[in-house]
C-alpha positions as CSV (number, residue, x, y, z in Angstrom):
1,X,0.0,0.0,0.0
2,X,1.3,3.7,-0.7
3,X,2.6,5.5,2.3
4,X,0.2,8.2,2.4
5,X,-3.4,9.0,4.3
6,X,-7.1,8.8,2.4
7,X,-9.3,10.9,4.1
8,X,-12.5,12.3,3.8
9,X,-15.9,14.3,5.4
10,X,-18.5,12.4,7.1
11,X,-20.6,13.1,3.9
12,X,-19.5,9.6,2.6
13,X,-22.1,7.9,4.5
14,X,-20.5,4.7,4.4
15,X,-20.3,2.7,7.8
16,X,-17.8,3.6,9.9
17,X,-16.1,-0.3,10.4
18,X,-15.6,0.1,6.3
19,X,-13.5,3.3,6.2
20,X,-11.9,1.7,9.5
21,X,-10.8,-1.4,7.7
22,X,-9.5,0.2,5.4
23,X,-7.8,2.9,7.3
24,X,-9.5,5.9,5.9
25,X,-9.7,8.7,8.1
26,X,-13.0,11.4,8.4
27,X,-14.1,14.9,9.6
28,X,-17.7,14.9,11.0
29,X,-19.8,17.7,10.0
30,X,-21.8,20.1,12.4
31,X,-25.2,19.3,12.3
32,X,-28.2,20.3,14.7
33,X,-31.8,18.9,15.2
34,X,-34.2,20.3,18.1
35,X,-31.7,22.8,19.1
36,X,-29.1,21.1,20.0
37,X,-25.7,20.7,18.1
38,X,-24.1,17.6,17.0
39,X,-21.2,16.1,14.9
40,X,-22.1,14.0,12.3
41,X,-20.3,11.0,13.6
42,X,-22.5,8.7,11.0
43,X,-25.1,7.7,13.2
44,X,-23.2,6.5,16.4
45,X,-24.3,9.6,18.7
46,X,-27.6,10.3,16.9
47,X,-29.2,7.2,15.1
48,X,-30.6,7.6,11.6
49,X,-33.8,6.2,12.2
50,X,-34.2,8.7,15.0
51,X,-33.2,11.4,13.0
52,X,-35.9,10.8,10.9
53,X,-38.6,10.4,12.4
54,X,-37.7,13.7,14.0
55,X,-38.1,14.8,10.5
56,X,-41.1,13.4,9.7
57,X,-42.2,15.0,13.4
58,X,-41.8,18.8,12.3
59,X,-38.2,19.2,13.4
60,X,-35.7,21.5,11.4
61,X,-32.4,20.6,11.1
62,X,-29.3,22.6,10.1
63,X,-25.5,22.4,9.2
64,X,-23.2,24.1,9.2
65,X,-19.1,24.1,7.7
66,X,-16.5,22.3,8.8
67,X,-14.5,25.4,9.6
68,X,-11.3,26.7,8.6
69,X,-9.8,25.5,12.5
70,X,-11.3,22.1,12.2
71,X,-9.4,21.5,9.2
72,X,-6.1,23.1,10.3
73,X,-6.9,20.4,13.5
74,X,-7.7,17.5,11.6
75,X,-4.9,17.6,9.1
76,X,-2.7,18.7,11.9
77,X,-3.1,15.4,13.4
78,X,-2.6,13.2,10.5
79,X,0.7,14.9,9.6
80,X,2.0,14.1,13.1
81,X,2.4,10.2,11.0
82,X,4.4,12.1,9.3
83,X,2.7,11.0,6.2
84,X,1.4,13.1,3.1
85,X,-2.3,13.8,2.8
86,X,-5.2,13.4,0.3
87,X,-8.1,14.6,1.7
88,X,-11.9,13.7,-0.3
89,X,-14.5,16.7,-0.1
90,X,-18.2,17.2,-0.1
91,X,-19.3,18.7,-3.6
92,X,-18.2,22.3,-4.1
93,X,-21.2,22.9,-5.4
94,X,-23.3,22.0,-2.6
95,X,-21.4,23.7,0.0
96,X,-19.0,26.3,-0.1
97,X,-16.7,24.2,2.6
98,X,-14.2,23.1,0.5
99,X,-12.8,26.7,0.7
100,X,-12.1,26.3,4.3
101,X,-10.2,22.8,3.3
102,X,-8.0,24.8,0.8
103,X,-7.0,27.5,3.4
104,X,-5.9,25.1,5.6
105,X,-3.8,23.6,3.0
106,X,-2.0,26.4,2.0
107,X,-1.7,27.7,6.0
108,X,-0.2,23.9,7.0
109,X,2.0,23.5,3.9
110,X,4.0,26.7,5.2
111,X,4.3,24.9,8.8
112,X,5.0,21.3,7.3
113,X,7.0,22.1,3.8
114,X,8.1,18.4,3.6
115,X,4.8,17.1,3.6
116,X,1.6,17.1,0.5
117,X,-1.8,17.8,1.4
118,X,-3.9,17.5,-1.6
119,X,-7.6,18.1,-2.0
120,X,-9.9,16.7,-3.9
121,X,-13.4,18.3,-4.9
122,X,-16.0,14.8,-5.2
123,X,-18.2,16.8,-7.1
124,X,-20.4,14.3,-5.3
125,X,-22.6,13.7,-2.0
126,X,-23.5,10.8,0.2
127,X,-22.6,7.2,-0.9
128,X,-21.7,8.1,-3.8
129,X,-19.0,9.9,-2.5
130,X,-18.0,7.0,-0.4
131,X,-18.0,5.2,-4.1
132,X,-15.7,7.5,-5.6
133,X,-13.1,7.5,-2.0
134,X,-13.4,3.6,-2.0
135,X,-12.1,3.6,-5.8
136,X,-9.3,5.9,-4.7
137,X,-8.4,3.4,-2.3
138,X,-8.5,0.5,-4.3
139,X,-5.9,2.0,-5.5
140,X,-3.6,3.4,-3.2
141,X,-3.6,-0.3,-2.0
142,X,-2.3,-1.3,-5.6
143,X,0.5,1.2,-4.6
144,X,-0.1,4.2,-6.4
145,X,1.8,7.7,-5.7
146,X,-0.5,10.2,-4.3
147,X,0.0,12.1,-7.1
148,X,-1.3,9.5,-8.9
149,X,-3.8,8.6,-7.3
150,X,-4.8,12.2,-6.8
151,X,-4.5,12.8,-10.6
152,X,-6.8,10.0,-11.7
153,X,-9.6,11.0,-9.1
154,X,-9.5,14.7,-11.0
155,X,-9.9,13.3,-14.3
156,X,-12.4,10.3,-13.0
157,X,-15.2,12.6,-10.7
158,X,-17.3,13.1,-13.4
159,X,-17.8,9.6,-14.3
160,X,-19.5,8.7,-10.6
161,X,-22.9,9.0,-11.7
162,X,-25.8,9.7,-8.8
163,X,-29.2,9.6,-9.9
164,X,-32.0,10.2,-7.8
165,X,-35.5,10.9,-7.1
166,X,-38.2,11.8,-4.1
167,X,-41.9,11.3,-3.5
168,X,-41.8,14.7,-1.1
169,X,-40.6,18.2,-2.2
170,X,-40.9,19.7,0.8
171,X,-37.2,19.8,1.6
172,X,-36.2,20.7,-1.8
173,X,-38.8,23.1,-1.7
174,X,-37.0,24.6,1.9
175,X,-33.5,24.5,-0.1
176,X,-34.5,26.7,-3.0
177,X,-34.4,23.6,-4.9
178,X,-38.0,23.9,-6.0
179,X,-40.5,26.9,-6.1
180,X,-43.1,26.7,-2.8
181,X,-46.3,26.8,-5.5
182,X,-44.5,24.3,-7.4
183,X,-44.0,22.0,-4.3
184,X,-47.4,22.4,-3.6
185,X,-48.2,21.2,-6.7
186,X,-45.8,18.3,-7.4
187,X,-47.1,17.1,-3.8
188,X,-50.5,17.4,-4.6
189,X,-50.1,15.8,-8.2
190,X,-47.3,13.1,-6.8
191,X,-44.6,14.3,-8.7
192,X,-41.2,12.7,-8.5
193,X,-38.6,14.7,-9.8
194,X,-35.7,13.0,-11.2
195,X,-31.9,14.5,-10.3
196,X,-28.4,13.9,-10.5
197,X,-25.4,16.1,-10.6
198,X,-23.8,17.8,-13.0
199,X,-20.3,18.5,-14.2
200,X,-20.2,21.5,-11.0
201,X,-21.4,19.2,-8.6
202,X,-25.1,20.9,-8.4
203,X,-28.2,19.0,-8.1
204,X,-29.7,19.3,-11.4
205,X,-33.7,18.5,-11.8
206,X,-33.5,16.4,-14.9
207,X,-37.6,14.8,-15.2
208,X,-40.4,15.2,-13.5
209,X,-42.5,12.0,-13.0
210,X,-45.9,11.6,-11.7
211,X,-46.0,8.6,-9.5
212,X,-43.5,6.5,-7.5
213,X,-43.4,3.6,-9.5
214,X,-43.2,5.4,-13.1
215,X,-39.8,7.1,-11.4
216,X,-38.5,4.1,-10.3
217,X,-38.9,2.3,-13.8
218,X,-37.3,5.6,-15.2
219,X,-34.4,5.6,-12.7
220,X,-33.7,1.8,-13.4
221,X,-33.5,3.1,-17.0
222,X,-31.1,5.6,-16.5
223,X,-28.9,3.8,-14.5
224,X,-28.4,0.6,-16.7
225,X,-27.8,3.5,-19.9
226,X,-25.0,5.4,-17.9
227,X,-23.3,2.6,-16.1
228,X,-20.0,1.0,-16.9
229,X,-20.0,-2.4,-16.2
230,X,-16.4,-3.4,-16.1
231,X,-15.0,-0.4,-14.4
232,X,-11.3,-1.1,-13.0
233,X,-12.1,0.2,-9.1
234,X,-14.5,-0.6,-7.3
235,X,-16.8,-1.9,-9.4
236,X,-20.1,-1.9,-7.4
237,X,-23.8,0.0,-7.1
238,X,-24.6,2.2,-4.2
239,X,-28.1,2.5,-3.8
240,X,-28.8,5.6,-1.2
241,X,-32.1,6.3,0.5
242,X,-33.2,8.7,3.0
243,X,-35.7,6.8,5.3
244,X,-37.2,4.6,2.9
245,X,-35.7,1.0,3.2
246,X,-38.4,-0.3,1.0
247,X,-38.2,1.6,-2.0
248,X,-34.4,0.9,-1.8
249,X,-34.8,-2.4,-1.7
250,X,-37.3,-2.4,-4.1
251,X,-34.6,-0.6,-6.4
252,X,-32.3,-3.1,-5.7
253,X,-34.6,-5.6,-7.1
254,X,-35.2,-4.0,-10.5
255,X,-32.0,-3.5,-10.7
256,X,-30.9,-6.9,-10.2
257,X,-33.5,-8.5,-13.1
258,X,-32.4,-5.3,-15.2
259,X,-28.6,-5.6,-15.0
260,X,-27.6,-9.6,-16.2
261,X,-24.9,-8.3,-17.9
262,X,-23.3,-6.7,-14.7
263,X,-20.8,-8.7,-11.9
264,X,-20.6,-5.7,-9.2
265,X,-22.2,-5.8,-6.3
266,X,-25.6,-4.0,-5.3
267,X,-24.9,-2.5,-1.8
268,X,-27.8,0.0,-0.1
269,X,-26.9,2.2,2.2
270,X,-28.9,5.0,4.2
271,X,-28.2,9.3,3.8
272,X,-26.6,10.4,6.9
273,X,-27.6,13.6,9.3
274,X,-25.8,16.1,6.8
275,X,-27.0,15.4,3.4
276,X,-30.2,14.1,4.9
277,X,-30.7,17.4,6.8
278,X,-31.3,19.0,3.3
279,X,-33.1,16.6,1.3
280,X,-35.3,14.9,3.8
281,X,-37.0,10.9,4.5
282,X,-38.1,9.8,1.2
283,X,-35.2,10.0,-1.5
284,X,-33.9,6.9,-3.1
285,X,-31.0,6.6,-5.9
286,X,-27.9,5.2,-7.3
287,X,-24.5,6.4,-7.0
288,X,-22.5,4.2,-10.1
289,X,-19.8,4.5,-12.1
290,X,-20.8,5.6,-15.4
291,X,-20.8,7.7,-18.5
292,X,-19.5,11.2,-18.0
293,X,-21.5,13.5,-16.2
294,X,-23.5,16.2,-18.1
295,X,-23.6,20.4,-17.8
């Protein structure tokens, strides 16, 4: 294995015995539900199912940065390994956090000028991001520089693919991601919009479907026409859902009859505190390796 540290924000939303197997370090994000702050420490302190319901409830929740200091703090630590550092970020284009990673780059490269930091905008969010740090880890353990491995991730992001969908617009509605009267609406008329990200890392509405079960035959779709099959690292489906074990499962199913061609695996996993502070119970998707992302 190279001789350097993976590392990443909580946003991966993987479980945290994975990233510990396989020695990847994290940085919670500051979250906080009912008044009370917490640190996304994915789903040890507050459990998801809790969260939630708490949603589901009436209660607001908010994040907020990882700041500048927590940076300098967490990188601070790793470099006292003595090791270089490739640090995975939350989409720049759904938080403007990855600012605060670059100044504390530029601030500890001046204290440590024999060590790397580099970081890496995902251009991604949730498991999907956890994809995209897992393939940089496949190969770090194949024994690639950091610069490497740091150079194939830039020119790679826009082929992890996340494609998504919701049966309630109220949170996108809350996020500017969706006009209140057209909320309303879409709610009323049981409109689920479909949405990926695009070559920024923004969410980008891409359909709008009426009914649950015409947008899960169109996601199916759309993932079997993007996906590579025989991608080199890590290979494998992440099916993301926020609340809704059914509807992921269900996905899994369709997209087990759908994809006989494919040998990866189908893994579901559930939207953490941060992510699922802004898009609510009730989204399901894909994150994949795939075709290029669009504009």
């Amino acid at each position: 294995m190279s001789d350097f540290i993976l590392s990443a924000s909580s946003t991966v939303d993987i479980p945290r015995e994975v990233l510990e197997k396989e020695n990847i370090k994290w940085k919670g994000f500051p979250f906080q539900i009912d008044d009370v702050d917490y640190i996304d420490d994915l789903g040890l302190t507050v459990k998801l199912n809790d969260f939630y319901q708490k949603l589901n409830d009436g209660a607001i929740a908010r994040t907020s940065q990882i700041t500048y200091i927590k940076y300098i703090e967490f990188f601070e630590k790793l470099l006292e390994e003595d090791k270089d550092i490739l640090h995975v970020t939350l989409s720049s284009g759904l938080t403007g956090g990855v600012q605060q990673a670059y100044m504390a780059q530029e601030k500890l490269e001046e204290k440590y000028p024999d060590r790397k930091i580099y970081i890496l905008d995902s251009l991604t969010a949730t498991s999907c991001e956890g994809l995209f740090v897992l393939g940089l880890n496949e190969m770090r353990k194949e024994g690639f520089s950091i610069e490497e491995v740091y150079n194939w991730g830039m020119e790679n992001r826009y082929k992890v693919n996340s494609i998504f969908f919701t049966s309630d617009l109220t949170y996108l509605v809350r996020g500017g991601r969706v006009s209140k009267a057209a909320g309303s609406f879409g709610n009323l008329l049981n409109i689920c919009p479909i949405m990926d990200t695009n070559t920024k890392g923004e969410i980008v509405v891409r359909d709008k479907i009426r009914t649950k079960k015409k947008a899960m035959k169109a996601l199916v779709n759309k993932i079997s026409d993007r996906l590579i099959r025989d991608f080199p690292y890590k290979n494998e489906i992440y099916i993301v859902h926020a609340y809704a074990p059914e509807d992921a499962e269900d996905l899994r199913e369709r997209l087990l009859d759908e994809l006989d061609d494919y040998s990866g695996e189908i893994k579901i996993y559930e939207i953490g505190t941060t992510v699922g502070s802004h898009v609510g119970p009730g989204l399901v998707g894909a994150g994949f390796w795939g075709k290029e992302k669009d504009e």
